[in-house]
N, C-alpha and C positions, 0 to 999 in steps of 0.2 A: 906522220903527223897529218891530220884533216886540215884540209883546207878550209879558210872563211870567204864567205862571202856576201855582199853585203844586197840587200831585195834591191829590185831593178826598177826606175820608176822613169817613163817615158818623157815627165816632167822637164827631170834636170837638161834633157839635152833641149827643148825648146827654149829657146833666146830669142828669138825675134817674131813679128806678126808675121814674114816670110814662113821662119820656121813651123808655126802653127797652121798656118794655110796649105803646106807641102802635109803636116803629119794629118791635118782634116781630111785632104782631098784622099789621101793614101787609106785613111779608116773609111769613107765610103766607100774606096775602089775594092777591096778584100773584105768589105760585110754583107756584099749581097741581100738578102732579105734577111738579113738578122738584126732586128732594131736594140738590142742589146749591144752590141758591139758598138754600133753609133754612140748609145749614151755612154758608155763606159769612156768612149774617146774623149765627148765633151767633159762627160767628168773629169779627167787631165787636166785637159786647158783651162775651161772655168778656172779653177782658183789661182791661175798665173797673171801676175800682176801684169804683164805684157798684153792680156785679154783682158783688164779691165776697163770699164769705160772710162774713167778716170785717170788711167795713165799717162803718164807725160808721151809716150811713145805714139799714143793716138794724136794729139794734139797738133802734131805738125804736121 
């Protein structure tokens, strides 16, 4: 029987502006001069409500 598996998205495990700030610093430190790999990290983050400006999370 195959196994399932379900696509892996960096997303689900950031939960807090800690967590985002740890996965940021970590996509600079392993992109070296690859400005793709940067955007593709903000691309992550951006749509997490955790990273919106408007978050209650910011607020305090």
């Amino acid at each position: 029987m195959a196994e399932k598996f379900s696509p892996y998205d960096s997303a689900d495990y950031l939960n807090s502006l800690e967590d985002i700030a740890y996965y940021l610093e970590a996509a600079l430190e392993e992109a070296g001069d690859d400005p793709a790999f940067i955007t593709r990290a903000i691309g992550v983050i951006a749509p997490l409500p955790e990273f919106s400006a408007s978050s209650p999370a910011r607020w305090g």
